[in-house]
C-alpha positions in Angstrom: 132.1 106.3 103.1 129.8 106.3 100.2 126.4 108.2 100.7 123.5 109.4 98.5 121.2 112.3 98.7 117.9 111.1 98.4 114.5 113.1 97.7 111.6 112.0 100.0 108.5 112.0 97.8 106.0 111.1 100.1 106.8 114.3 102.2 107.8 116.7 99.7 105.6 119.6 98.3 105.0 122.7 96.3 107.0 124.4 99.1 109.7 122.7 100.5 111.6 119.3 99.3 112.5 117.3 101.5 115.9 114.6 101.1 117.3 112.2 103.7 120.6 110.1 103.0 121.4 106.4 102.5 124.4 105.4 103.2 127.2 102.7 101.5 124.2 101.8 99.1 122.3 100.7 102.2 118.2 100.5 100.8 116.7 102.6 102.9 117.5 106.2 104.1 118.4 107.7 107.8 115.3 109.0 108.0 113.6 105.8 107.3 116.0 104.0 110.2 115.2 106.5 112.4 111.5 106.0 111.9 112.3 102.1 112.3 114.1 102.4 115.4 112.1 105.2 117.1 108.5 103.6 116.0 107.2 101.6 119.3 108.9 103.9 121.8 107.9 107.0 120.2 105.1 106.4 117.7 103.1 110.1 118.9 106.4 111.5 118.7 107.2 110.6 115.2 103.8 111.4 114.0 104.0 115.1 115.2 106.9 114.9 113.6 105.9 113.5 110.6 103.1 116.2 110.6 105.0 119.1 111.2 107.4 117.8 107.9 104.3 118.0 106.0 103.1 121.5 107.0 106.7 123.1 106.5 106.5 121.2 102.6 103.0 121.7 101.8 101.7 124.8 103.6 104.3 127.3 105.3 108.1 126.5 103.7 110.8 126.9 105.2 111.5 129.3 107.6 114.5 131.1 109.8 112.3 131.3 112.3 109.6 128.6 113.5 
């Protein structure tokens, strides 16, 4: 299996960097597919989570405990 470590710009920042993984040159990453799959089930749920991402990379870092 051939995979790629991939930096995720859009929720990356000054304190934390944030990567996801594509797999067998696939275009887009897990997290991506995950959002993709998850979306009309679970859009609150992924927002939080999208949120929280933000916080941990822009505001707080990361932490041992959260």
């Amino acid at each position: 299996m051939k995979f790629e470590i991939v930096k995720l710009e859009n929720l990356s920042g000054v304190r934390a960097t944030v990567y996801s993984v594509t797999l067998n040159d696939e275009t887009h990453t897990l997290f991506e597919r995950f959002i993709v799959e998850n979306r009309l089930d679970y859009i609150n749920e992924l927002k939080d989570i999208g949120n929280q991402i933000r916080v941990i990379a822009h505001k707080t870092g990361i932490r041992d405990n959260f």
